[in-house]
C-alpha atoms as one frame of an Amber mdcrd trajectory, in Angstrom:
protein
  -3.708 -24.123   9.290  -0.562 -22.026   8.739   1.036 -21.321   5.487   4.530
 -22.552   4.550   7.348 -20.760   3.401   7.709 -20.921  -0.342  10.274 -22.907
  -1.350  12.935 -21.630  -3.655  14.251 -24.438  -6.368  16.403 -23.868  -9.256
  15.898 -25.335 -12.865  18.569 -27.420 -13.709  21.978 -25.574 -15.063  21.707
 -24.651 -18.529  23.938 -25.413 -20.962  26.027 -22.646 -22.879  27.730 -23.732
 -26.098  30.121 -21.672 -28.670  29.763 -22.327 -31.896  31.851 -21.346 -35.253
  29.980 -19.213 -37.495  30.303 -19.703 -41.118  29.920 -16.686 -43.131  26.525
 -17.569 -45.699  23.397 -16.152 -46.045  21.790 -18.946 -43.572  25.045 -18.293
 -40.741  24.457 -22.460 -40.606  25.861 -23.398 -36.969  29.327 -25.628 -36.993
  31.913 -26.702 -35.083  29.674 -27.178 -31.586  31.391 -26.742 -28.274  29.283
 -27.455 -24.592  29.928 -25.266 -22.051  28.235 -26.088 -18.723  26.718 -23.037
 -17.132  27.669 -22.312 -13.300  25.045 -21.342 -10.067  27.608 -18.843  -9.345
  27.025 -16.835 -12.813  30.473 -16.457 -13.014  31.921 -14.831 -16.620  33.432
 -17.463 -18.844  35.666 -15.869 -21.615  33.995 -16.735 -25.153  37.021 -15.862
 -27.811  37.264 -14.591 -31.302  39.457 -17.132 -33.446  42.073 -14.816 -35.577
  40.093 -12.466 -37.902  36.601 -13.894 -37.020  34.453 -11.136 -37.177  30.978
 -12.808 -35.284  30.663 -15.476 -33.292  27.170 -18.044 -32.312  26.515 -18.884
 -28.629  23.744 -21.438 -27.815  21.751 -21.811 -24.814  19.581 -24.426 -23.803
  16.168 -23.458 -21.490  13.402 -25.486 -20.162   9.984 -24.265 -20.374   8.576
 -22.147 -17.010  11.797 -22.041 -15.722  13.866 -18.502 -15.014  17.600 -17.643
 -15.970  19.698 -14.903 -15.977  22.358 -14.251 -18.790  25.310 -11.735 -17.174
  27.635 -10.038 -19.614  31.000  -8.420 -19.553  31.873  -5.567 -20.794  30.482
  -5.205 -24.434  32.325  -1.983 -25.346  32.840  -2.698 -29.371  30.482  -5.551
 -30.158  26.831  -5.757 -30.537  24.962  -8.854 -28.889  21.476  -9.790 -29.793
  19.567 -13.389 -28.989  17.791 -15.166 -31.288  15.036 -17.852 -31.513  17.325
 -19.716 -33.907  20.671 -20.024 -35.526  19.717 -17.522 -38.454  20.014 -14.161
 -39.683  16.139 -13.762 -40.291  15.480 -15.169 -36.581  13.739 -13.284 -34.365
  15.743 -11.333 -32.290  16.200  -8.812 -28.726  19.304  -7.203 -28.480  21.163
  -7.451 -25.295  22.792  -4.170 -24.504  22.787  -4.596 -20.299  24.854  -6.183
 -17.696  22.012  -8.717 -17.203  19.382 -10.230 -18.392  16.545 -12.214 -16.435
  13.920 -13.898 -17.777  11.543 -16.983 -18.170  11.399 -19.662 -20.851   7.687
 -20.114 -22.382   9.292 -23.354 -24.192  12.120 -25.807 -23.636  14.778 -25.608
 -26.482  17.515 -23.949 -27.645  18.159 -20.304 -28.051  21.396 -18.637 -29.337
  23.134 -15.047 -29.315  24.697 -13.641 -32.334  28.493 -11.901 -31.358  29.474
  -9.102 -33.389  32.711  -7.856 -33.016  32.877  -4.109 -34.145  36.337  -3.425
 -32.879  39.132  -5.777 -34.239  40.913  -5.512 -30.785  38.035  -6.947 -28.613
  39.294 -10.177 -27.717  36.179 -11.942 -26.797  32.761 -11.657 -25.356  32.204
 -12.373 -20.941  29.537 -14.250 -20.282  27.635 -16.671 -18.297  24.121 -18.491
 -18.089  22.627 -19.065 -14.439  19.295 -20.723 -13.275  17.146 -18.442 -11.053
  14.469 -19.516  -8.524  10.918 -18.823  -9.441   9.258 -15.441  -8.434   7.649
 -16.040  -5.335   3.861 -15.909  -5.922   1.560 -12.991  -6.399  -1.231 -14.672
  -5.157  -2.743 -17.372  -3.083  -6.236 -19.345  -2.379  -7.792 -17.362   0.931
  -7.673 -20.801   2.678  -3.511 -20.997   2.066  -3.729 -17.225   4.445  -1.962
 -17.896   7.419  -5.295 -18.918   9.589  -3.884 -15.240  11.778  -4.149 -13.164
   8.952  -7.340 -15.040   7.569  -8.892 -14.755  10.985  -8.351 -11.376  11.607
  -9.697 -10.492   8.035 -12.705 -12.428   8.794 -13.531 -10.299  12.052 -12.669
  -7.096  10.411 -15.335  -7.665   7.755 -17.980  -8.852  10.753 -17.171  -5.783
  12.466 -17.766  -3.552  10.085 -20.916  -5.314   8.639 -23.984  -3.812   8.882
 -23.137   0.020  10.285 -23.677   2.948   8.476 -20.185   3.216   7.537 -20.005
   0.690   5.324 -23.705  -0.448   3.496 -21.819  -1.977   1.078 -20.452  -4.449
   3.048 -24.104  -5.716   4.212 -24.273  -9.388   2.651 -20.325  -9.093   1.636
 -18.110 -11.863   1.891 -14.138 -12.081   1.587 -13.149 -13.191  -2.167 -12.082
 -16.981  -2.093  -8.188 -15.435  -3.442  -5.698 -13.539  -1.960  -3.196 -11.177
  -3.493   0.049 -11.389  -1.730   2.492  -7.993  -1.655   5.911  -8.133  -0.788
   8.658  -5.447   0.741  11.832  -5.325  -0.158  13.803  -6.143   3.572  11.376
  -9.052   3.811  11.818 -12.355   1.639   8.121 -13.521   2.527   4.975 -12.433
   2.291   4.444  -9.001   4.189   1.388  -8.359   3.518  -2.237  -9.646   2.144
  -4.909  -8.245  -0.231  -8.231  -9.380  -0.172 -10.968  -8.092  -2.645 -14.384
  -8.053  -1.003 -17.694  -9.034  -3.319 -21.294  -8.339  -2.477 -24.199 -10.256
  -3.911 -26.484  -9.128  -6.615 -29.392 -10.800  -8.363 -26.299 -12.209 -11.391
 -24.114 -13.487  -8.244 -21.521 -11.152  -6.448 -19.591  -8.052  -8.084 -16.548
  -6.065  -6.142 -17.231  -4.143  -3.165 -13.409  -2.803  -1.893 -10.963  -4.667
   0.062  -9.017  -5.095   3.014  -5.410  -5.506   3.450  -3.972  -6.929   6.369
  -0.005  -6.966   7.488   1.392 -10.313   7.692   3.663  -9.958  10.695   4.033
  -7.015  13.094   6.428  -4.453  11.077   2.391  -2.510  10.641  -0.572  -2.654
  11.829  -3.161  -5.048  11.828  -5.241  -3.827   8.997  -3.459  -1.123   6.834
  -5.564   0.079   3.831  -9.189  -0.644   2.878 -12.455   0.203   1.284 -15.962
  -0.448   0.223 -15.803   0.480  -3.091 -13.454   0.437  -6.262 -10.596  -1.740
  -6.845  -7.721  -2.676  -4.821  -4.100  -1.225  -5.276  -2.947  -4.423  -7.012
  -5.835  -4.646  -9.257  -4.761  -1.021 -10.147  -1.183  -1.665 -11.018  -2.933
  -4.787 -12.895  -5.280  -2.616 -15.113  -2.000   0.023 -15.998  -0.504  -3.016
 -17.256  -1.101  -3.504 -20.728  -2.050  -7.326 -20.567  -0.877  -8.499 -24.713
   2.757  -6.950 -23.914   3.979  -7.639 -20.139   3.186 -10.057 -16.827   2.933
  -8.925 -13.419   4.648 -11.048 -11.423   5.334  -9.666  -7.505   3.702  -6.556
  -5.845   5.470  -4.960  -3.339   4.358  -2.485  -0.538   6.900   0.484  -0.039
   5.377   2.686   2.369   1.744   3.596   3.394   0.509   4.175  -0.237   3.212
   3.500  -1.979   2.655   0.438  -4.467   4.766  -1.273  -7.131   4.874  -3.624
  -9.346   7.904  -5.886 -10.940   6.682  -7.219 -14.204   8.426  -9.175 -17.646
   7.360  -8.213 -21.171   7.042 -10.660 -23.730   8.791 -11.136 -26.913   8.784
 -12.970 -29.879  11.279 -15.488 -29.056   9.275 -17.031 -26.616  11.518 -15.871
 -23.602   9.240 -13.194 -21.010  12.168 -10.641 -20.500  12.334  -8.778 -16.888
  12.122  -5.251 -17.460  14.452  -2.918 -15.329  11.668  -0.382 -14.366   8.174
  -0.988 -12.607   4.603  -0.032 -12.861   3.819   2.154  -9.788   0.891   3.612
  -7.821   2.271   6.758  -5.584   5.218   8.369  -5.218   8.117   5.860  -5.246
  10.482   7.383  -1.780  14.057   8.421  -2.734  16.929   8.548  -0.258  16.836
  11.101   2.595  20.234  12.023   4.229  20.358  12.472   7.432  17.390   9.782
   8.907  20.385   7.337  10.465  21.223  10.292  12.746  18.213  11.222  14.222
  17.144   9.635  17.998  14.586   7.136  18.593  12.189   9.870  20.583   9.063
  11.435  20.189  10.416  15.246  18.178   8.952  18.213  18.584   6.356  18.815
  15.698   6.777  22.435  14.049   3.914  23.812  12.053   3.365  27.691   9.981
   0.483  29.844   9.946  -0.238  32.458   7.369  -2.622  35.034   6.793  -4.316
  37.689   4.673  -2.483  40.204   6.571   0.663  39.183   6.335   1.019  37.683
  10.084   3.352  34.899  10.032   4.086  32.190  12.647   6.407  29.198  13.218
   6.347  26.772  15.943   8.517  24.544  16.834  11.895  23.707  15.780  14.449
  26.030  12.920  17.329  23.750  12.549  16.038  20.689   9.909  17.536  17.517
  10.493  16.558  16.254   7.180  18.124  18.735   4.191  18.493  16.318   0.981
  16.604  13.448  -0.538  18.398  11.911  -3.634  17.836   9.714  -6.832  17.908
   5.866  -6.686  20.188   5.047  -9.961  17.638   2.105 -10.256  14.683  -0.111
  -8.851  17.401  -3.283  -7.795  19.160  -0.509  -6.259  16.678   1.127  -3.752
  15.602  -2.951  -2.723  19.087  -4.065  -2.556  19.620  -0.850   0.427  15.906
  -0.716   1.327  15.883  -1.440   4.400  19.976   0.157   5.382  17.981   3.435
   3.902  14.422   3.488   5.786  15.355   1.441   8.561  14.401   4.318  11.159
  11.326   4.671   9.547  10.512   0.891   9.337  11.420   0.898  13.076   9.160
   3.843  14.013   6.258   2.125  12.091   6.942  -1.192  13.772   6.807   0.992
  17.903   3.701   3.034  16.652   2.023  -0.683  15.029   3.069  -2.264  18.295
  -0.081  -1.211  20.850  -2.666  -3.538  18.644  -0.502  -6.247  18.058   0.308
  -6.836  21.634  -3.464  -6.650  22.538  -3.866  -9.476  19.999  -0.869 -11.755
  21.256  -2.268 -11.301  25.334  -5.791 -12.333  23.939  -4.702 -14.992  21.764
  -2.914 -16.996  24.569  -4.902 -16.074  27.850  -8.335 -15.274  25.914 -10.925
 -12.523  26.349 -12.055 -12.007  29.347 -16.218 -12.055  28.946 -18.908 -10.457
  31.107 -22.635 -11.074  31.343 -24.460  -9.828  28.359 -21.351  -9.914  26.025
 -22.079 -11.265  22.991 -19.416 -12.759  20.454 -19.482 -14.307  17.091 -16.933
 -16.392  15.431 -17.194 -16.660  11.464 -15.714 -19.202   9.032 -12.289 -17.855
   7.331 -12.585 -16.930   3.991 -12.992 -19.319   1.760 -13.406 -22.422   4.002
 -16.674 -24.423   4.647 -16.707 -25.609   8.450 -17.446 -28.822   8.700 -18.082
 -28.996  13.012 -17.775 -26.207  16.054 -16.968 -27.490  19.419 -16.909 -25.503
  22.540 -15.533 -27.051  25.609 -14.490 -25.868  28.931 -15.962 -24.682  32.259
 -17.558 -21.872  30.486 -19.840 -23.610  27.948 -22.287 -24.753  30.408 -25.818
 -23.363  29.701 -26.063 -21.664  32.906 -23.157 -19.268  31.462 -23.329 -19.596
  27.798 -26.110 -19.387  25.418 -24.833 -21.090  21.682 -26.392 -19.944  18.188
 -25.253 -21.676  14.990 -25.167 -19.657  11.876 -26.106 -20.669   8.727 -26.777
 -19.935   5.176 -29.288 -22.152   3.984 -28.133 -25.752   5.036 -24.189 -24.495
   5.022 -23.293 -23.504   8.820 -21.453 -20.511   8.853 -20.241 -19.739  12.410
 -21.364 -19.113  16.058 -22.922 -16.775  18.239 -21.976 -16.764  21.679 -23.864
 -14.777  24.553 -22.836 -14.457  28.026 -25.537 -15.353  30.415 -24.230 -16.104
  33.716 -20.650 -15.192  35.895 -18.597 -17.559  38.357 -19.747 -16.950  42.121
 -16.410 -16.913  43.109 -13.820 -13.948  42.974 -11.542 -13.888  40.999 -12.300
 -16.767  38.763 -12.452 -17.493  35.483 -14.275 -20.052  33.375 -12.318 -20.663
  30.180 -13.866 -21.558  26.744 -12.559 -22.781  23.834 -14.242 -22.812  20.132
 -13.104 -25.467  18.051 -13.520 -24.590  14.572 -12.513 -27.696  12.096 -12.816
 -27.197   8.219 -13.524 -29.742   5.762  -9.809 -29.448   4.150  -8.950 -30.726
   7.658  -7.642 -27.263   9.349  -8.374 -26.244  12.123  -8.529 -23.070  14.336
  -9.042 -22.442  18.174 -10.239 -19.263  19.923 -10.146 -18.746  23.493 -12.551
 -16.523  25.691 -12.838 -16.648  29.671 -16.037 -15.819  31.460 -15.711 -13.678
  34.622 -17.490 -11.677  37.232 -18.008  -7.583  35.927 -17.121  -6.408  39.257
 -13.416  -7.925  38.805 -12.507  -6.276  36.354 -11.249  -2.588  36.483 -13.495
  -1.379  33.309 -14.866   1.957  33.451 -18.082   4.189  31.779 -16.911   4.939
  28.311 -18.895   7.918  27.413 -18.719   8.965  24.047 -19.807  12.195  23.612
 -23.091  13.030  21.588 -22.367  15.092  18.626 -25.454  15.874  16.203 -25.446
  15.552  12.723 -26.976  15.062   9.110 -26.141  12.382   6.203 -22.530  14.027
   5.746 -21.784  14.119   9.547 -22.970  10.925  11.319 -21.937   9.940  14.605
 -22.790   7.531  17.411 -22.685   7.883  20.924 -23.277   5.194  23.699 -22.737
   5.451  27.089 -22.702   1.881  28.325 -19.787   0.041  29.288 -17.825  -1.176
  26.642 -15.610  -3.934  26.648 -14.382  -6.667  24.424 -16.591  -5.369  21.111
 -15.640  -2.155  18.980 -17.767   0.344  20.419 -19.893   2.162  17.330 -18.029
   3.730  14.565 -18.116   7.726  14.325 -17.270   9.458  11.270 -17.627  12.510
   9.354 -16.886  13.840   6.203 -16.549  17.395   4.700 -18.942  18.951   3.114
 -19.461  18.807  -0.971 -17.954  16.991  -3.625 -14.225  16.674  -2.306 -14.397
  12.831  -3.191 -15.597  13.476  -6.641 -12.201  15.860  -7.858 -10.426  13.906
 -10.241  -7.369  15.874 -10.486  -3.755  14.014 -10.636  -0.104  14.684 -11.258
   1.336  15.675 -14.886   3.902  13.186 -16.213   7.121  14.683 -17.455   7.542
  16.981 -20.103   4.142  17.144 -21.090   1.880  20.343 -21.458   3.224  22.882
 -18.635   5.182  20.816 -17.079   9.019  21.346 -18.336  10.481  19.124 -15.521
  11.997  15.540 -16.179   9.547  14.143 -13.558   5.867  13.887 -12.491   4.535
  16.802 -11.190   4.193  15.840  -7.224   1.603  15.353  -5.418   2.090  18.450
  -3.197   0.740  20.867  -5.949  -1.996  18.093  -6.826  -3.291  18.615  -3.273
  -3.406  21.749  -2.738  -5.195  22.154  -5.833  -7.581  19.710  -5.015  -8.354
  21.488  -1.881  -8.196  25.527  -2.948 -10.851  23.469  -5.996 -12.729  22.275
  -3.388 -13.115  26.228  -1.378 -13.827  27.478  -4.903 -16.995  24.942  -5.318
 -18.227  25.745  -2.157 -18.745  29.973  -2.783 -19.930  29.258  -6.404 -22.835
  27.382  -3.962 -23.556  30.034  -1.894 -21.833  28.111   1.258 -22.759  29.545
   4.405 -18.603  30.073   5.396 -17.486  29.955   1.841 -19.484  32.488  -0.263
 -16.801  35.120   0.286 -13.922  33.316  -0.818 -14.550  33.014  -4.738 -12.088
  33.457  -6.624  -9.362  30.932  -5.551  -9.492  29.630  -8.665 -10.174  31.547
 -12.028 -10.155  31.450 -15.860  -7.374  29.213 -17.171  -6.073  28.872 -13.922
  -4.282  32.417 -14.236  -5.341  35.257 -11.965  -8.139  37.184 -14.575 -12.016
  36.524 -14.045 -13.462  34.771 -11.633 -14.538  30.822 -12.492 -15.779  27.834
 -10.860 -13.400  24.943 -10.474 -14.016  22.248 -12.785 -14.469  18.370 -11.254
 -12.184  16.840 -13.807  -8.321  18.396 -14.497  -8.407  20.603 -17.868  -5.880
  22.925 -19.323  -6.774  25.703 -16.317  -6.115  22.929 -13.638  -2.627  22.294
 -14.919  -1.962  25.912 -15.006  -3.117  26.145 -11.508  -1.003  22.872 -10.368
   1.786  24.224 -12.080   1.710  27.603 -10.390   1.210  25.731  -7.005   4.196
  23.426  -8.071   6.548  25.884  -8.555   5.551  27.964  -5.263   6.098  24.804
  -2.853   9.393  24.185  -4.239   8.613  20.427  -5.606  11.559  18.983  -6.829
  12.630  15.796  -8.945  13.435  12.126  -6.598  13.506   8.954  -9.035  11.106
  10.719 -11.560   8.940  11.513  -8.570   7.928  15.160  -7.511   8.817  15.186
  -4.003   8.183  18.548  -1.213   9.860  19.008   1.855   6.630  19.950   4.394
   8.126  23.097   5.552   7.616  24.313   1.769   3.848  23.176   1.992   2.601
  26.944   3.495   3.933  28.305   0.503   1.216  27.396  -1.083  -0.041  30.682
   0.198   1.798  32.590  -2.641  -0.854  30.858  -4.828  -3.875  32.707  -2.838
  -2.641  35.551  -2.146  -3.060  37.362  -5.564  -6.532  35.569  -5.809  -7.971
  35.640  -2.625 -11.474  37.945  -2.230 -12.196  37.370   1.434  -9.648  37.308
   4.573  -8.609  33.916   5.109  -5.296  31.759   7.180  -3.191  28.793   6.435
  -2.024  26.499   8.786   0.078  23.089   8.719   2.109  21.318  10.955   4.611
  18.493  10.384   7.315  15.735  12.390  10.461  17.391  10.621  11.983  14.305
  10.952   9.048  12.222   9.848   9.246   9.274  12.085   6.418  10.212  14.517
   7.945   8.024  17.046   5.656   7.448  20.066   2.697   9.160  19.119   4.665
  12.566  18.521   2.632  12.787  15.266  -1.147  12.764  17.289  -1.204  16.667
  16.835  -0.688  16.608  12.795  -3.898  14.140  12.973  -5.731  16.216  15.761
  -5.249  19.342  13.247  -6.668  17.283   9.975  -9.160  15.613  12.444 -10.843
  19.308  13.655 -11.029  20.344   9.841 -13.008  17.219   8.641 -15.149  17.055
  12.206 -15.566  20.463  12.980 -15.240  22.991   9.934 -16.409  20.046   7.471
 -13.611  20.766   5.078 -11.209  18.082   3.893  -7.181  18.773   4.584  -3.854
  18.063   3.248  -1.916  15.140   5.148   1.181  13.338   4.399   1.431   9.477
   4.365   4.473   7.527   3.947   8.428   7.986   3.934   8.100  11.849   3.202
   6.197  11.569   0.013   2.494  11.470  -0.370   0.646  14.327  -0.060  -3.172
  13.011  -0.568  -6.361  15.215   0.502  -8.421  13.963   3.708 -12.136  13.971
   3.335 -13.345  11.710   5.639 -12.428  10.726   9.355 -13.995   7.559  11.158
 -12.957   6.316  14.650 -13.617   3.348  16.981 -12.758   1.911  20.401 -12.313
  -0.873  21.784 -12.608  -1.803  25.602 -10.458  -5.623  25.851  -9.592  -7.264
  28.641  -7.293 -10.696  29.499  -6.991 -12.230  32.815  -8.086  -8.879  34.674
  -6.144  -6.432  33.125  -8.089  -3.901  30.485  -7.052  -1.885  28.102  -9.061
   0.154  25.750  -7.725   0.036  22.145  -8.929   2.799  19.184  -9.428   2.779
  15.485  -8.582   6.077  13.358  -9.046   6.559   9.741  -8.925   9.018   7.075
 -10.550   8.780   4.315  -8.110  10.522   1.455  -8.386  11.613  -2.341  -5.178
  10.174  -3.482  -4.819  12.773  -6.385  -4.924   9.921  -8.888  -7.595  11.321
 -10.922 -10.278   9.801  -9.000  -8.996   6.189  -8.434  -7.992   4.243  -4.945
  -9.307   6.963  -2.696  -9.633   5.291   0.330  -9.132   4.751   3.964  -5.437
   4.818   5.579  -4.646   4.932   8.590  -4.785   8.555  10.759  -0.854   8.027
  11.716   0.273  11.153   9.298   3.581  12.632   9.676   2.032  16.113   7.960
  -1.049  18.203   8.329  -2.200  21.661   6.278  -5.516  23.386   5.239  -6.832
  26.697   4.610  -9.115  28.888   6.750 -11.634  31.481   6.099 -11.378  33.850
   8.506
């Protein structure tokens, strides 16, 4: 099964008709002239006759259908539209360039001219059909079967370690959210939520969200618990007043959504701003200059005596980010603007996805005693599995069916012989058709170990308790994802529910959110304060990070949830980093992030160091970023303490917590390759909600030491 493109039809023209006003207390409509509407939306002059002082204009809509009124300039009248011909009608003004919207009912709908200014001629105008918004959302088994597939194995891979309990019994929810970006007219990207089973039937249990083409990775944001990004723009919508209707994907956690607010009339107006989760990017001069090659990362260090060092680069190549005048505007030159960031994330996305295509056409290459299972995709029932080729015999392959109760579910595959010959291979292919009548094919090969070049992957044994767990295997790996490994700092650094300010509210006097700079470093210096009011063995010393109010008096223990003395503290933070104001975003450059230090230093009661390190360009083009997650990496493995990273086109700053890792030993034909899996787990300073796991490729890296 594949999906096909949505198509994009237009409602039939509407019609636009002028009519004479005459001046009662009902404004009864005379004198009725049709005007047809163009596909073009090109202005049509409407007229004032003489010393006519209003004028009606009727429109004509069909019900679930989407137009777009444009108007000229309006300088000296006022323009309103109106659910009838009538002075008591109900009625929107129309003070913009444009207006979009969707009919609820078919019927006519009329504007009311008023001409202020006894020179204004006339009114520009014109009525336009618009195609339908492309849909939000889809039934799993409409997925492409790629995307479905590969959702499908993600959940079976993850099933069952201790990573992920939740996802025990799980299953992929039967419908799939579907999020946009603005260079790409279809779908770039699926959401699906995942449900578990209880004794009442199945309840949420995180999701997983998969790219739809090769511009990311594979899998690009998931979790086991809480709700999804779009069901979190859906729950800030307030459900009686507006409709979301597309979700777009802007940059690793950057999320938006486009919605229409109803009115009276019947008409579901498109509103001009959009709900977001994250910082929405603004523009950064300077990125269309910069090379396609790895840069040199440059990082600061900071102490308690003053010693100060810089690595890396002094000259900046990036100076200046900049205000989008407005939402159309920054997806109208989204991709002209981040197009050397799209293209970076497309080379550093491109490793996995060429594994996939080389195993997709030649298949895996299998060894005695692999073992393979191949699920249903969401949301379909299988009606048979097949598996043909010279590789299905039993003297080569043993064959389980899975099943829940009667319903068969998949197949389990185990290796149990190799081809006598060198160099051969003994292809198989499992037929998997559905009961809608799709079907799907995978391909494996069975050959001899000793062809192919696959080495001991020894992980190495690290010991730990039930915040540090790790697995180790020293077998050979190949074709399966080795055992996950993962750690997380010590304490409560999940359970911080601090966020941004909004603008002009309590401390903060700027016109924009706080940014999420100041949130993090909050979150962390929080997280050091917790861990002396504990007694930690390496903390104890270093109370006093944060104290009453926030303000530098007596000592007190950070609170979980923000309060006045958090803001104060964010503020101060704020202010030291240099956040400033990007499309009512707080954005930081990260070569301001080590001023954070300012902060501590008046606080600080033990000796202690600050470190980050950052791409100053922020493309991390072939790997050049591997040392900002090697630094963020050694504080959550090593020291058990969480870290700042940044995520995204230059934006997020959320705190790391967690870090998991996989590999992956594949081979096709007899060529192997060993493919890895790195993830941090992150507090996204959003007072608690969508932490979550994103992906380890972070452009910047900062935490604080004791020393």
């Amino acid at each position: 099964m594949t999906a096909s493109a949505t198509a994009l039809t237009y409602p039939a023209a509407g019609r636009l008709t002028s009519l004479l006003a005459v001046d009662d207390d009902a404004y009864p409509c005379t004198g009725v002239t049709s005007i047809a509407s163009t596909r073009s939306a090109s202005l049509q002059r409407y007229a004032f006759s003489g010393p006519e002082t209003w004028k009606w204009l009727r429109f004509h809509v069909d019900a679930g259908s989407r137009y777009q009124v444009n108007v000229g300039d309006t300088t000296g009248l006022t323009v309103d539209v109106r659910d009838s011909c009538t002075a008591r009608a109900n009625t929107i003004p129309l003070a913009k360039e444009r207006m979009r919207f969707t009919a609820t009912r078919t019927g006519d709908y009329f504007m009311l001219v008023r001409r202020n200014d006894v020179s204004v001629a006339g009114i520009d105008l014109a009525l336009a059909p618009l195609a339908p918004h492309r849909k939000s959302f889809t039934a799993a088994a409409e997925v492409p079967n790629e995307v479905a597939r590969r959702a499908a194995d993600f959940l079976e891979e993850i099933k069952g370690g201790d990573l992920a309990p939740e996802w025990a019994e799980a299953r992929v929810n039967p419908e799939a959210r579907i999020l946009y970006r603005p260079d790409m007219t279809e779908p770039a990207y699926y959401e699906f939520t995942v449900e578990k089973p209880t004794d009442l039937g199945f309840e949420p249990a995180g999701f997983i969200q998969l790219a739809a083409g090769e511009h990311d990775y594979p899998v690009t944001h998931w979790d086991v618990t809480g709700m999804s990004p779009t069901q979190e723009l859906q729950e800030l919508a307030p459900v009686s007043q507006v409709e979301l209707t597309e979700f777009f994907k802007l940059d690793a956690l950057s999320y938006v959504a486009e919605y229409e607010t109803f009115t009276p009339l019947g008409l579901k107006v498109e509103a001009d701003d959009v709900l977001n989760i994250g910082d929405i990017p603004g523009r950064i001069d300077g990125l269309e200059g910069i090379p396609a090659e790895a840069a040199e990362l440059a990082g600061d260090s900071l102490d308690s005596d003053d010693n100060a060092e810089h690595e890396g680069p002094e000259e900046l190549p990036l100076t200046e980010q900049k205000d989008w005048n407005s939402w159309e505007e920054l997806k109208t030159e989204y991709k002209s603007e981040y197009g050397p960031l799209l293209d970076s994330l497309k080379q550093r996305a491109s490793d996995p996805w060429t594994l996939d295509q080389n195993l997709s056409e030649y298949g895996e290459s299998l060894v005695k005693g692999d073992v393979r299972t191949v699920m249903s995709l969401p949301a379909q029932t299988i009606a048979t599995i097949a598996v043909s080729g010279d590789g299905a015999d039993a003297q080569y392959l043993e064959q389980a069916e899975l099943k829940d109760g009667e319903t068969l579910t998949g197949l389990q595959l185990t290796v149990v012989g190799e081809p006598e010959d060198a160099q051969a291979r003994l292809p198989v292919e499992v037929t998997v058709a559905y009961e809608g009548g799709e079907s799907e094919v995978v391909k494996y090969a069975i050959v001899r170990a000793s062809d192919l070049n696959v080495n001991q992957l020894y992980l190495p044994f690290l010991t730990g308790t039930q915040n540090q767990v790790a697995a180790a295997d020293s077998s050979t790996t190949n074709g399966s994802w080795g055992p996950w490994r993962y750690w997380w700092a010590d304490g409560d650094a999940g359970s911080i529910r601090y966020g941004q300010m909004s603008a002009n509210s309590g401390v903060n006097t700027s016109g924009c959110a706080s940014g999420c700079g100041g949130t993090s470093w909050a979150m962390l210096f929080a997280w050091v304060d917790r861990r002396a009011a504990e007694n930690h063995a390496r903390w104890r010393n270093h109370w006093g990070l944060y104290r009453t109010n926030g303000g530098t008096g007596s000592n007190a223990t950070a609170p979980l949830s923000q309060d006045a003395g958090v803001r104060n503290m964010t503020w101060e933070i704020r202010n030291r980093i240099g956040t400033f104001c990007i499309f009512g975003s707080g954005a930081t450059w990260p070569w301001n992030m080590i001023d954070a230090s300012n902060y501590v230093r008046p606080r600080a009661t033990a000796s202690w160091r600050m470190r980050t390190k950052y791409d100053p360009t922020g493309l991390c083009w072939f790997g050049a970023c591997n040392g900002n997650r090697d630094l963020a990496k050694d504080a959550i493995v090593n020291l058990r303490q969480p870290a700042v990273v940044g995520t995204g086109w230059l934006k997020h700053y959320p705190m790391a917590y967690g870090y998991a890792e996989r590999s992956k030993r594949s081979c096709f034909l007899w060529i192997c390759s060993t493919s890895y899996s790195r993830w941090f787990y992150v507090n996204n300073g959003w007072y608690g909600n969508n932490n979550g796991w994103t992906s380890a490729d972070v452009w910047f890296a900062g935490t604080y030491y004791a020393q």
